[in-house]
ROBA-898957 format. One record per residue: residue in one letter; x, z, y of N, C-alpha, C in turn. Coordinates in pm, 1 decimal. Each point is the difference from the previous one (the first is absolute). Example, Ala and Ser with C-alpha at 12.3 -4.5 7.8 and 13.67 -1.06 7.14 Angstrom:
<atoms>
ATOM,A,1319.0,780.0,-569.0,-89.0,0.0,119.0,90.0,0.0,120.0
ATOM,S,-35.0,-72.0,105.0,82.0,6.0,119.0,-77.0,73.0,109.0
</atoms>
This chain:
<atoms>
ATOM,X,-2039.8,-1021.9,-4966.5,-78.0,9.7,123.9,72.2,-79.1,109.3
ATOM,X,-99.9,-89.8,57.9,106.9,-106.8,102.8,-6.8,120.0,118.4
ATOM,X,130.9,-13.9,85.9,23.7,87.6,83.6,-90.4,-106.6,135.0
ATOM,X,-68.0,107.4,118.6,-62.8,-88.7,100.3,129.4,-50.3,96.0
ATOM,X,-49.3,-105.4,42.3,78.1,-78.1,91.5,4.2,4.5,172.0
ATOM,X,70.9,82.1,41.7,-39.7,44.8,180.1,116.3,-94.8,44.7
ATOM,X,-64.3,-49.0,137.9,65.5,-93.6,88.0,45.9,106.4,78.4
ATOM,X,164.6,-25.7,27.3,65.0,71.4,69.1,-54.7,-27.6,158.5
ATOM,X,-25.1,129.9,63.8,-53.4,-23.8,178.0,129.2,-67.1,72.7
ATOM,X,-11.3,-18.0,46.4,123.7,-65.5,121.4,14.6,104.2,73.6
ATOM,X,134.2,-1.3,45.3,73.3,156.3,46.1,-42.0,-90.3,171.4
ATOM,X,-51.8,151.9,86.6,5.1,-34.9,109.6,114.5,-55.8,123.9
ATOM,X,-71.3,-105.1,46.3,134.1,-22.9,97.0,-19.7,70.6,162.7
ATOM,X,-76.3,137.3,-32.4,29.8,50.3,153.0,94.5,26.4,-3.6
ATOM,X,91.0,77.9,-9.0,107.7,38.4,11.8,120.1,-71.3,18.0
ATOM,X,-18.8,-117.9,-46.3,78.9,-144.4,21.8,69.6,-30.7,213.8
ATOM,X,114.7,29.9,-1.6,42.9,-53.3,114.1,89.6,-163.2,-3.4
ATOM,X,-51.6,-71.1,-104.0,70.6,-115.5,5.9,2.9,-84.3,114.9
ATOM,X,112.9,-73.1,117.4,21.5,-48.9,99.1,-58.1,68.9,122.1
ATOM,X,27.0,218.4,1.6,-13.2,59.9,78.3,106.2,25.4,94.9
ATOM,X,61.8,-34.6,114.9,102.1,75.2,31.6,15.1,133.1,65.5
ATOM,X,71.7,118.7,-74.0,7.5,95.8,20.2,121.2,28.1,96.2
ATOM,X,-9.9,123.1,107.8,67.0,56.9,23.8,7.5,129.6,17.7
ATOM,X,81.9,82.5,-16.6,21.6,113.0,-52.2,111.1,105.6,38.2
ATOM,X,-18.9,86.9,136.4,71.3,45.6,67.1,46.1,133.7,-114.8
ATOM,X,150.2,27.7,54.6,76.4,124.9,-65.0,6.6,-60.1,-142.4
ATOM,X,25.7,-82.3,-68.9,-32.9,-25.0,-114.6,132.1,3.7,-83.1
ATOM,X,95.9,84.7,51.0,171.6,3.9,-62.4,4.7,88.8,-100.3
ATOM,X,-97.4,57.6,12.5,13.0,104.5,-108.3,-118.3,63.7,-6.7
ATOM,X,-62.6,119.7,-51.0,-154.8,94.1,-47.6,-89.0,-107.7,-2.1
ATOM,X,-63.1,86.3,76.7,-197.5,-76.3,-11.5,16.8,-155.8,47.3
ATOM,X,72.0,-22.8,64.4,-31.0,-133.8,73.0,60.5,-122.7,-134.4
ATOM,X,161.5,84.8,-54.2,56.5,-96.9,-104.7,-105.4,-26.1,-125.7
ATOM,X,-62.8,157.6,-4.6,-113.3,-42.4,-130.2,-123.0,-118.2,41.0
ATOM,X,-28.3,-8.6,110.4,-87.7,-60.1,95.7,-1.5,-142.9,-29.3
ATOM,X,140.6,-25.0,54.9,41.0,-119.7,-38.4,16.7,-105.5,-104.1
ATOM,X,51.2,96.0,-112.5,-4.6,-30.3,-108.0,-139.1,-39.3,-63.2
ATOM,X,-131.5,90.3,7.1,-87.5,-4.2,-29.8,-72.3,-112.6,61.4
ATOM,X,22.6,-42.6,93.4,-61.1,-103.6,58.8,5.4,-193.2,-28.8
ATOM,X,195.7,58.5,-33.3,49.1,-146.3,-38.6,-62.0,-9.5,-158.8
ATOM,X,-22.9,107.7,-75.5,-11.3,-1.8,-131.4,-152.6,-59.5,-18.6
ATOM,X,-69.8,-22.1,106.8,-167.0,-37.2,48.9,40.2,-176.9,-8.9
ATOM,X,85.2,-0.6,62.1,29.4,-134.5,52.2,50.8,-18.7,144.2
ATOM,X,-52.2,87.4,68.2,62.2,-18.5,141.0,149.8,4.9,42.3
ATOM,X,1.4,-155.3,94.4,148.0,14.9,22.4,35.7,125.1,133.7
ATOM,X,65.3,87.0,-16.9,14.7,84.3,37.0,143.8,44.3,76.9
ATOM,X,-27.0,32.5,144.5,106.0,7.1,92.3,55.1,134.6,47.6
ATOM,X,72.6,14.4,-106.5,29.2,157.5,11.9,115.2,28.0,129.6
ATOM,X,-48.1,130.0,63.0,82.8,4.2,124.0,-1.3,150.1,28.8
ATOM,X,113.5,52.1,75.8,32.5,111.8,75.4,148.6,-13.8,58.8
ATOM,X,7.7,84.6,40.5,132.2,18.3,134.1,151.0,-102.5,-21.4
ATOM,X,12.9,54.0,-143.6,151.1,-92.4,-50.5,-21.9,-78.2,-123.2
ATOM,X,46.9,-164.7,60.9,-21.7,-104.1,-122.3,23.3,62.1,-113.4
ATOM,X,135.4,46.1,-31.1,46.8,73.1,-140.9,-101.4,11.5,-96.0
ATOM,X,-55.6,123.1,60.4,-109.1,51.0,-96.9,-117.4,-79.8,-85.3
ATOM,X,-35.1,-73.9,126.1,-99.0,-106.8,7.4,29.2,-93.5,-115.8
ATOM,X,106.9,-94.3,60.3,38.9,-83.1,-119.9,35.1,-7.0,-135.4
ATOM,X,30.3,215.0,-43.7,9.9,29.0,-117.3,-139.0,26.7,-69.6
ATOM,X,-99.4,36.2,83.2,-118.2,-32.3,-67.6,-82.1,-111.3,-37.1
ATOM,X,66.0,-112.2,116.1,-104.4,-140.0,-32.7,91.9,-64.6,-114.1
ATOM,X,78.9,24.2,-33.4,75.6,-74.0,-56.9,-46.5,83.6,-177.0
ATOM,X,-44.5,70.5,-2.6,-71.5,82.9,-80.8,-102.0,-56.8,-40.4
ATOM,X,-74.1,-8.7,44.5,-78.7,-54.5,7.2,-3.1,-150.3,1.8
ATOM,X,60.7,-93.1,41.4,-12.8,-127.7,-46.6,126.6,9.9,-172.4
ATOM,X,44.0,94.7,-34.1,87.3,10.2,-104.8,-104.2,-8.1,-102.6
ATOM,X,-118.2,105.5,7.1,-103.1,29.5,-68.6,-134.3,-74.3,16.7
ATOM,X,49.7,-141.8,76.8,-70.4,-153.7,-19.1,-128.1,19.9,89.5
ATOM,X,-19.9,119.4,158.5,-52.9,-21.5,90.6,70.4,-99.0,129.8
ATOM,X,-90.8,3.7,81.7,86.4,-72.0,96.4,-2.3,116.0,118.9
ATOM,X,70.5,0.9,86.3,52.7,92.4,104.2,88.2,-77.0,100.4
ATOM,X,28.7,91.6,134.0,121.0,-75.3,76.6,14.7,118.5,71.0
ATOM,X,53.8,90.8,61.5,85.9,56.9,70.3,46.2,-21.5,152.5
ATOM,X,-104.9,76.9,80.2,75.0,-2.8,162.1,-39.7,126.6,38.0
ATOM,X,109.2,35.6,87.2,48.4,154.1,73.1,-111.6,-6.1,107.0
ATOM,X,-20.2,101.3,-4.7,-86.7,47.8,159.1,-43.9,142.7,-22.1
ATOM,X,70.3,16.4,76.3,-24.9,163.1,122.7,-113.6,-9.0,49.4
ATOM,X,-118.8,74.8,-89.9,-133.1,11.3,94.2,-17.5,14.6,114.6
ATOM,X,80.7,129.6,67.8,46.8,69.6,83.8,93.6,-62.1,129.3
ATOM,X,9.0,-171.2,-2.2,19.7,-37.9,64.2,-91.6,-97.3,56.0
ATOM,X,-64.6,-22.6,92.1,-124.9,-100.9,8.3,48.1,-151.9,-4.8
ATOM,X,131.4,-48.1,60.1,96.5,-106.8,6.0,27.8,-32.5,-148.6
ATOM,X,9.8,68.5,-86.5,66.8,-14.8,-146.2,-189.9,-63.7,-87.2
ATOM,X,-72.2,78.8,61.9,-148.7,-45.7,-66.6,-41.5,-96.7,50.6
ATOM,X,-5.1,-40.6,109.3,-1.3,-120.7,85.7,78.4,-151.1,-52.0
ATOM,X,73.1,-1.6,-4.8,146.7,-72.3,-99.1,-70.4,-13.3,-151.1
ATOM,X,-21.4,127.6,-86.4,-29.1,-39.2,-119.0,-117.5,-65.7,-28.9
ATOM,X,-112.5,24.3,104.5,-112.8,-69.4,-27.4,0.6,-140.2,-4.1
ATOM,X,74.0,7.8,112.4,47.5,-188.9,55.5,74.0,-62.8,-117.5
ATOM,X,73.0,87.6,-57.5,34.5,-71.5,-132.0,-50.1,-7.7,-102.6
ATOM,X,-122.3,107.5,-36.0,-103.4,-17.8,-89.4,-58.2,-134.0,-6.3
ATOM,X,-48.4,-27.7,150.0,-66.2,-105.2,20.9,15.8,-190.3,-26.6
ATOM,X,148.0,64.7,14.7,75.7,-192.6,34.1,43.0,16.5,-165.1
ATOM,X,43.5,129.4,-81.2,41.3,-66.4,-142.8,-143.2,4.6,-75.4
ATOM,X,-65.4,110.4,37.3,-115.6,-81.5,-165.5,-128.5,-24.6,80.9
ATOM,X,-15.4,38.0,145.3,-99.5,-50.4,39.9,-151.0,52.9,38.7
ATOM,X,44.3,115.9,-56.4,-172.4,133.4,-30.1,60.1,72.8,-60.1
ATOM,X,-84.5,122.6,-1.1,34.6,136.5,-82.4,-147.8,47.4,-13.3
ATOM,X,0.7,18.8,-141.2,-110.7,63.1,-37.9,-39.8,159.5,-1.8
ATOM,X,113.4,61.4,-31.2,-20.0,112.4,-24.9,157.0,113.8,53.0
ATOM,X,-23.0,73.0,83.3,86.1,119.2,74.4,-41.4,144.8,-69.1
ATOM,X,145.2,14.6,-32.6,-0.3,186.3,-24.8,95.7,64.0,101.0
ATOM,X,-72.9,32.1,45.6,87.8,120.5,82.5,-3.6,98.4,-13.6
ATOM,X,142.4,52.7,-59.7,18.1,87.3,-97.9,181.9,79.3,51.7
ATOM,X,55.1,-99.4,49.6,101.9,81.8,119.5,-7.1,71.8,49.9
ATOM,X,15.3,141.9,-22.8,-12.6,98.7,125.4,121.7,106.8,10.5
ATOM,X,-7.2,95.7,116.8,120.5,104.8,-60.8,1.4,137.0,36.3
ATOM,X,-7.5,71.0,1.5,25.6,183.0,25.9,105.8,42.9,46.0
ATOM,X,75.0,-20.3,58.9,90.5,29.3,55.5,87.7,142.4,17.3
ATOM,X,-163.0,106.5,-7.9,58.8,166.2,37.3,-116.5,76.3,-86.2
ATOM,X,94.8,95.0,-62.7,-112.3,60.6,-73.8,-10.6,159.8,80.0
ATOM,X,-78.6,32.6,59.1,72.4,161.7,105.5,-230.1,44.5,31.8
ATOM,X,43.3,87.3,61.4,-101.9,52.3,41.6,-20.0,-80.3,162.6
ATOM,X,-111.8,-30.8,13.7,-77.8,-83.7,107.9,94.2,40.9,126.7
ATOM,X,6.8,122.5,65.4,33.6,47.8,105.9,135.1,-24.9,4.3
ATOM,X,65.0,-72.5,-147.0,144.7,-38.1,18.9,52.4,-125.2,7.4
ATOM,X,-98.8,-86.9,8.8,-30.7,-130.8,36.7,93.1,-57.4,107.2
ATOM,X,87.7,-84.4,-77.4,117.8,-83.5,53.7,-64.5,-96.7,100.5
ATOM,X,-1.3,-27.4,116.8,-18.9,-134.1,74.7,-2.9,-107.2,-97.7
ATOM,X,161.7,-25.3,12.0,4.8,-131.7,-60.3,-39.1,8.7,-133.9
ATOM,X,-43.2,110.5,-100.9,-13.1,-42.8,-151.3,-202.5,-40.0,39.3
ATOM,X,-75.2,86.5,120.5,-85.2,-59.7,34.4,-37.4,-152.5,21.3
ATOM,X,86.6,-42.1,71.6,-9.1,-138.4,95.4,35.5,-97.5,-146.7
ATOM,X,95.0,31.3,-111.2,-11.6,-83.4,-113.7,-85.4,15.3,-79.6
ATOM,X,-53.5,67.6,-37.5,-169.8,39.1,-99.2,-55.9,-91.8,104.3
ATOM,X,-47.6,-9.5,59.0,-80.8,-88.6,104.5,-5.7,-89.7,-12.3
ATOM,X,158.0,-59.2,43.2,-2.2,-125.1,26.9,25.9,-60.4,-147.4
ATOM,X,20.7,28.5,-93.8,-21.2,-97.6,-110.3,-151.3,66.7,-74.2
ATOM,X,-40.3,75.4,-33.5,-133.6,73.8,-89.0,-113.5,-44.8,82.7
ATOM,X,8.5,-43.1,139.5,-134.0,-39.4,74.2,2.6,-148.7,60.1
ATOM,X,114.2,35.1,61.4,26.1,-151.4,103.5,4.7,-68.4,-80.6
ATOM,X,153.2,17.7,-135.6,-0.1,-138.0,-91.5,-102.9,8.9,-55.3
ATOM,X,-85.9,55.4,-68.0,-104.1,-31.4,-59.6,-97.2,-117.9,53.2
ATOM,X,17.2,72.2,119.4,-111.8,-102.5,73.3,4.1,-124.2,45.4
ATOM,X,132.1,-10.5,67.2,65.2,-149.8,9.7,6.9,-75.1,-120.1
ATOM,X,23.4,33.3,-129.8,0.0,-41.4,-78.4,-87.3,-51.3,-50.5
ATOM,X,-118.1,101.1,6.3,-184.2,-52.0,-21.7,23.7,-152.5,91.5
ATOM,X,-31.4,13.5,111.4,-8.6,-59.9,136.4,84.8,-147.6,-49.1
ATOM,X,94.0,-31.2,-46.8,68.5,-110.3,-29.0,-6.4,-56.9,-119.1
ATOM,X,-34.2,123.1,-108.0,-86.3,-87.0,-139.8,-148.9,-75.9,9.9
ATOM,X,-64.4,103.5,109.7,-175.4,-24.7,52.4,22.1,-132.2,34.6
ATOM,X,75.6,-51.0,117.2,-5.5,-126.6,-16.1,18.6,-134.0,-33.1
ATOM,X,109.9,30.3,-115.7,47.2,-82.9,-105.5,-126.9,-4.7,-99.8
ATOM,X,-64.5,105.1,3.8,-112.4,6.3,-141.3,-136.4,-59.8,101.5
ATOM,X,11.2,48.0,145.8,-121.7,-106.5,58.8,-11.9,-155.2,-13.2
ATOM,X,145.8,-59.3,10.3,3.7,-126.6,-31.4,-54.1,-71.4,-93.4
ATOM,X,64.8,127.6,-158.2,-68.0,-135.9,-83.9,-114.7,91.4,-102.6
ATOM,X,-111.3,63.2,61.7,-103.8,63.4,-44.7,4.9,123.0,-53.7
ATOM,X,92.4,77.6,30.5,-8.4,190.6,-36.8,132.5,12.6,-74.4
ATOM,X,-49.4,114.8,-33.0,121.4,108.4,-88.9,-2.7,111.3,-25.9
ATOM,X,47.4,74.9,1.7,8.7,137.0,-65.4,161.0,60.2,80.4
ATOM,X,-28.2,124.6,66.7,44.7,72.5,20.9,6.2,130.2,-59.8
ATOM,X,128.9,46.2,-16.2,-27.4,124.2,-118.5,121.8,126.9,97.0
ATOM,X,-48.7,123.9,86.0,98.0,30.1,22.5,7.1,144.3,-86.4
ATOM,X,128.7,5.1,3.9,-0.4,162.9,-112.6,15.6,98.5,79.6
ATOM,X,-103.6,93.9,22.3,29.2,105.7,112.2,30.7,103.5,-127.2
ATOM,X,-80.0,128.5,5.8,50.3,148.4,-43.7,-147.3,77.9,-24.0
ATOM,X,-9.0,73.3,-110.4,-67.2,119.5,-20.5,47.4,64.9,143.1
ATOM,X,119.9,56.1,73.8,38.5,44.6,113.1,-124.6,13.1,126.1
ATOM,X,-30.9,-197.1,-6.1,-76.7,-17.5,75.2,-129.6,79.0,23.3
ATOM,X,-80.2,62.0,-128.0,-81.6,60.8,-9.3,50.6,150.0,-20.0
ATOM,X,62.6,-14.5,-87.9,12.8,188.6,65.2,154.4,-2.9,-7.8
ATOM,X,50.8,39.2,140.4,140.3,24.6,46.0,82.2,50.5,-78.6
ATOM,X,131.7,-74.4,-23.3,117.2,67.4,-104.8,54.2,108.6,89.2
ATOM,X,32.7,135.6,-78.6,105.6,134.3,73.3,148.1,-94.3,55.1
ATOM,X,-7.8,47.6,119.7,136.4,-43.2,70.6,3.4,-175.8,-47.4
ATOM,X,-109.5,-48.2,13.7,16.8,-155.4,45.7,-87.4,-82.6,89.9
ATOM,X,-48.3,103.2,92.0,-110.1,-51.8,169.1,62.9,-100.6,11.8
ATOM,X,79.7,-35.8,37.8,-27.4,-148.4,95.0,-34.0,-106.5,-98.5
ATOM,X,84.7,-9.8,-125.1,-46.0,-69.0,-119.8,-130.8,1.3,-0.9
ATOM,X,-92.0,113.5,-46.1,-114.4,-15.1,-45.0,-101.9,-0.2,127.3
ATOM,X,50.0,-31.2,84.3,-66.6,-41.8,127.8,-18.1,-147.7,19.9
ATOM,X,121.5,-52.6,-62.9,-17.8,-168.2,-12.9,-26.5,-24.6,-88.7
ATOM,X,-22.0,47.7,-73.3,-93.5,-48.3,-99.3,-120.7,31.9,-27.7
ATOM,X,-56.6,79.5,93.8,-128.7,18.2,29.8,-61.2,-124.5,139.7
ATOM,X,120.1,-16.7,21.6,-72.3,-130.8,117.6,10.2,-134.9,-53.4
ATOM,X,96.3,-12.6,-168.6,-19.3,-118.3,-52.8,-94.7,-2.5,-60.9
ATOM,X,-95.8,111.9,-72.9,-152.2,-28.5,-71.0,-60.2,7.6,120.5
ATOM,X,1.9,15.2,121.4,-113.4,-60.5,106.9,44.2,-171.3,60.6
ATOM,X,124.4,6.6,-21.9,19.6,-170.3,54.9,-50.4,-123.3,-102.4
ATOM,X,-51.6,88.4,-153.6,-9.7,-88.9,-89.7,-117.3,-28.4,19.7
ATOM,X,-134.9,90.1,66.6,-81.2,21.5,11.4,-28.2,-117.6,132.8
ATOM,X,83.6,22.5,86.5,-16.9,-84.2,121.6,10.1,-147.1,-65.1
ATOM,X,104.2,-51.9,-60.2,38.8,-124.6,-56.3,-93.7,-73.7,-67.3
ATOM,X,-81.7,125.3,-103.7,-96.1,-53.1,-70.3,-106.1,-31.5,58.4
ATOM,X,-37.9,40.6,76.9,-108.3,-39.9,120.3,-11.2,-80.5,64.5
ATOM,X,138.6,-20.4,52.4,29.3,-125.0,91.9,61.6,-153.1,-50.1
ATOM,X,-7.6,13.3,-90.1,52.0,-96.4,-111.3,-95.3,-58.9,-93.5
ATOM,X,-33.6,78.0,1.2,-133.0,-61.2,-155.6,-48.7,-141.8,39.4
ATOM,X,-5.1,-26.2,105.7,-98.8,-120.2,47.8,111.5,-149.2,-22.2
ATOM,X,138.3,68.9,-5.6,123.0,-164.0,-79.5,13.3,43.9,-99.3
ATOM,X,-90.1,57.5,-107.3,-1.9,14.4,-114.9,105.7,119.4,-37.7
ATOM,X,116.1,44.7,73.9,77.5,104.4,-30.4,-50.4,140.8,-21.0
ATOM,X,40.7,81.7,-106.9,-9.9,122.3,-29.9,109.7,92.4,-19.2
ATOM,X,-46.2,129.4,62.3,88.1,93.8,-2.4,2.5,140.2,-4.4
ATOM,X,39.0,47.6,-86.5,-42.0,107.5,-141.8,165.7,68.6,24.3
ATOM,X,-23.1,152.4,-9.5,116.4,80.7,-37.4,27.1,51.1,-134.0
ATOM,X,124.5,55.9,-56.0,14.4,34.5,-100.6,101.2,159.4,57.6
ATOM,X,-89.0,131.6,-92.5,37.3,62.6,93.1,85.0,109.7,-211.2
ATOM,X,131.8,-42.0,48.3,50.9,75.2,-100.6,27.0,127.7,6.2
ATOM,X,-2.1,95.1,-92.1,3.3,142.1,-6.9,187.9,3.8,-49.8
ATOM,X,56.9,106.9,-45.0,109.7,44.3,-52.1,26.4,-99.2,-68.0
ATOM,X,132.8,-123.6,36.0,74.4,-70.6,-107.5,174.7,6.2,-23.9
ATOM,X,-10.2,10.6,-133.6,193.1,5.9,-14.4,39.4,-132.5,78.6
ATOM,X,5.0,23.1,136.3,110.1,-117.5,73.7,129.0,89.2,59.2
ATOM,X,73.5,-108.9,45.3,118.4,76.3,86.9,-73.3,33.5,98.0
ATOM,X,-68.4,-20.2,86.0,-97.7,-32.2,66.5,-26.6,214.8,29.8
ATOM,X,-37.6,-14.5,-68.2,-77.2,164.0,-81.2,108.9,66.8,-34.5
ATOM,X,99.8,18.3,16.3,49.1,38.7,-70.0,91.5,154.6,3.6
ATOM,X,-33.7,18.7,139.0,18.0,112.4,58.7,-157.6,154.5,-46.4
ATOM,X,-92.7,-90.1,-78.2,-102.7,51.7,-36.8,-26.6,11.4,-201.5
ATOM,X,59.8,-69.8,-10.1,16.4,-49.4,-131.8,84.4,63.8,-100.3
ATOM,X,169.6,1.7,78.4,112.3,33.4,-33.7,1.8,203.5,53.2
ATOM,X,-68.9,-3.5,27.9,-7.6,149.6,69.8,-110.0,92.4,-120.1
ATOM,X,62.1,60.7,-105.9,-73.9,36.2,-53.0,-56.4,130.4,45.2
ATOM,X,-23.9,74.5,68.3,-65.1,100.2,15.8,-145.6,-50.3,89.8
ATOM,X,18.0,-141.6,111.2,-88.2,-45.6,46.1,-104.1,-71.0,-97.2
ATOM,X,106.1,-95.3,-106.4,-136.6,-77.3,-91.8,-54.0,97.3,-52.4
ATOM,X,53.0,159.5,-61.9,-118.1,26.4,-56.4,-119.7,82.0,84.0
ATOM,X,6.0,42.5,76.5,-77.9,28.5,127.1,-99.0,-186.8,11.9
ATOM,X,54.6,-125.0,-0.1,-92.9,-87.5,69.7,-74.5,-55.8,-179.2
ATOM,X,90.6,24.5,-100.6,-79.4,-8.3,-136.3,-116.1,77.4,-23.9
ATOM,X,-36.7,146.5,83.5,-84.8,84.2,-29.7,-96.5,-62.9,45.3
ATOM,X,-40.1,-124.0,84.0,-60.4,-25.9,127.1,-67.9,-151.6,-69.7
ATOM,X,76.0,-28.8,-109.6,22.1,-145.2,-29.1,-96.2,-6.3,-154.4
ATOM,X,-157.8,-42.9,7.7,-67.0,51.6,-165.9,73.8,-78.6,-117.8
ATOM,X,88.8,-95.5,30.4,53.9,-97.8,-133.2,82.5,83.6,-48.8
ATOM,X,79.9,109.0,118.0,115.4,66.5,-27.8,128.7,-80.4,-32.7
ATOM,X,40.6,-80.1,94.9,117.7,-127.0,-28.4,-8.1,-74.9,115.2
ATOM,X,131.4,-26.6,10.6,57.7,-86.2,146.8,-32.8,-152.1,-41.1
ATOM,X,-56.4,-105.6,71.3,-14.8,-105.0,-26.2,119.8,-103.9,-27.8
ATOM,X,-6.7,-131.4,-70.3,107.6,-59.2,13.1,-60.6,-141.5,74.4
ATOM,X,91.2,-25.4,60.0,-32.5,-91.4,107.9,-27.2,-100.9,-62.3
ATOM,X,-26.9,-67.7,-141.2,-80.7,-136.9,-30.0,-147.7,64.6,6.9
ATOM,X,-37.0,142.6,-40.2,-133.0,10.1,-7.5,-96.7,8.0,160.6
ATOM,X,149.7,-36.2,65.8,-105.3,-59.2,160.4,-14.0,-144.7,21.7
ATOM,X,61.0,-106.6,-119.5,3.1,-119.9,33.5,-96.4,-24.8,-34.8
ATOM,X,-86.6,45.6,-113.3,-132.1,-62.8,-64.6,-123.8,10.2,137.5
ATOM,X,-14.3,135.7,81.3,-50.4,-63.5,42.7,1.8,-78.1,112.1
ATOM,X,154.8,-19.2,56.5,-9.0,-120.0,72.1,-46.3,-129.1,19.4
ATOM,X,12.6,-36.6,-146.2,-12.6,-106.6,-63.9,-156.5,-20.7,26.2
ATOM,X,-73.4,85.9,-5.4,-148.6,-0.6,-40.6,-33.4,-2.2,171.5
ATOM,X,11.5,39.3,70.3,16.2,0.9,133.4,46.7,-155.4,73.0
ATOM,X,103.6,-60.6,-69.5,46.0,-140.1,71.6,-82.7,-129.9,-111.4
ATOM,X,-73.1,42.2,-130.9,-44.1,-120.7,-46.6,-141.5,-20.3,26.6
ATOM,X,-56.6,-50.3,-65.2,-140.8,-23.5,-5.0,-94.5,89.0,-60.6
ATOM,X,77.4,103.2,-11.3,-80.2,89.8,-130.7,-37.1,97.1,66.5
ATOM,X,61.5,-8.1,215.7,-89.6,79.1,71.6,-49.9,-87.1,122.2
ATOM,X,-24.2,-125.4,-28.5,-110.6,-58.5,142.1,-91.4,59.7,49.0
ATOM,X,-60.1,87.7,-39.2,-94.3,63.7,67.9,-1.4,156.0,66.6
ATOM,X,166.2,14.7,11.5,78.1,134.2,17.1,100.6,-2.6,120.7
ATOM,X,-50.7,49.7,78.6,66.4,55.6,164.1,11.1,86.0,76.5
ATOM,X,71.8,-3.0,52.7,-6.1,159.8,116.6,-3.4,127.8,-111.6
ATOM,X,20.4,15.2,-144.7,-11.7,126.1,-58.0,164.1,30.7,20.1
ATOM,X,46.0,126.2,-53.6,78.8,88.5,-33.1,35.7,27.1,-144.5
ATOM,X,73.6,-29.8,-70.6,-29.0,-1.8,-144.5,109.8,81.3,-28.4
ATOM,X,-43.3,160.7,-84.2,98.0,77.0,-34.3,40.9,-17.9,-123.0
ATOM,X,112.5,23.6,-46.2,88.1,5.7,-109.1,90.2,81.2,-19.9
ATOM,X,-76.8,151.0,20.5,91.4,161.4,-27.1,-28.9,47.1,-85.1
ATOM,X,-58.4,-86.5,-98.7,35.1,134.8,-96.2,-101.4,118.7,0.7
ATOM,X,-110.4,-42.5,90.8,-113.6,63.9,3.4,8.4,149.3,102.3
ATOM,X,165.7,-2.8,119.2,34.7,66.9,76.3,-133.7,57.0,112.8
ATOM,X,-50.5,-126.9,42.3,-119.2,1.4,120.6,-119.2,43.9,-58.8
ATOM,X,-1.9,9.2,-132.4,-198.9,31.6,-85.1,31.7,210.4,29.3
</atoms>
């Protein structure tokens, strides 16, 4: 019996970021390092960054080891002078940027609301909102120049329903799924889009005061239908789907990845 003969389909190239340039805040380590990785592994050359070169350069170098391309520069969200500077250098070495994750953020105090530090306030702020936004604000017009982009910022399940003893956190990150909302609105018309990714419980250091605390995970596992803490590549996939082509017609949403925490 002759066996039938099927023409293999051609594998899609949405997902394809070939000659995208990425950048990719907090990316030294958790969600942002899986981020990164996942992106260069697309094709995109990818500019991994947070506070200290160190880190940075041990991941791009990872990554171009494992035959992506990457490059490595420091910036303190949280400083508007340090985002200001890096953009300007975005600009003069490759010229455009296609695609921003902002994915840097930090928690500073874990306590009950009414015990709310000033200053651990005034830093949730100024990097979880301000940098976010400056950051939008200086990719927006690198991506106005040469016809759009993709903005991807990573807020929080928090955002939608408040973590115990983490208000000011999940306060900024309830004003980053409304700034994504603003962005996407006001943007769409230079072709830029901008979409959140809103992760539930992941094994980062990050988490880890939630994670490493076993009497709390199993209290936030009861809560969680997969019953399991996420690992931070299973937030890169859908980044990826978020910065390629495989969501042009996708903006201003909120996209959860808990584990089915919010259903």
């Amino acid at each position: 019996m002759t066996a039938l003969k099927v023409n293999a389909m051609p594998k899609t190239s949405l997902f394809d970021l070939d000659g995208k340039i990425a950048f990719v805040s907090g990316a030294s380590r958790g969600i942002g390092e899986a981020i990164a990785h996942l992106l260069a592994q697309q094709g995109a050359h990818v500019i991994v960054s947070s506070r200290k070169l160190e880190g940075c350069q041990q991941v791009a170098d990872a990554i171009v080891a494992a035959g992506g391309q990457a490059t490595a520069i420091a910036c303190h969200i949280g400083e508007l002078d340090q985002i200001q500077k890096t953009f300007a250098a975005i600009g003069e070495q490759f010229g455009r940027l296609d695609i921003l994750v902002n994915n840097a953020a930090t928690n500073p105090q874990f306590c009950n609301v009414l015990d709310t530090d000033p200053g651990a306030f005034q830093k949730t702020v100024d990097v979880n909102i301000r940098g976010y936004f400056f950051m939008s604000v200086e990719a927006g017009k690198l991506m106005r120049e040469h016809g759009g982009g993709s903005i991807i910022n990573v807020a929080s399940i928090n955002g939608v329903s408040p973590g115990a003893f983490q208000g000011i956190y999940s306060m900024t990150k309830a004003a980053v799924i409304n700034m994504t909302k603003v962005f996407a609105n006001e943007c769409a018309a230079f072709g830029i889009r901008c979409n959140a990714l809103l992760p539930g419980l992941t094994d980062t250091r990050f988490a880890a005061a939630l994670v490493k605390n076993q009497a709390i995970l199993d209290v936030a596992l009861q809560q969680i239908p997969l019953k399991r803490v996420a690992d931070p590549k299973e937030m890169a996939g859908a980044v990826l789907y978020l910065a390629s082509d495989a969501s042009s017609y996708t903006t201003g949403i909120a996209l959860n990845v808990d584990g089915g925490y919010l259903a």
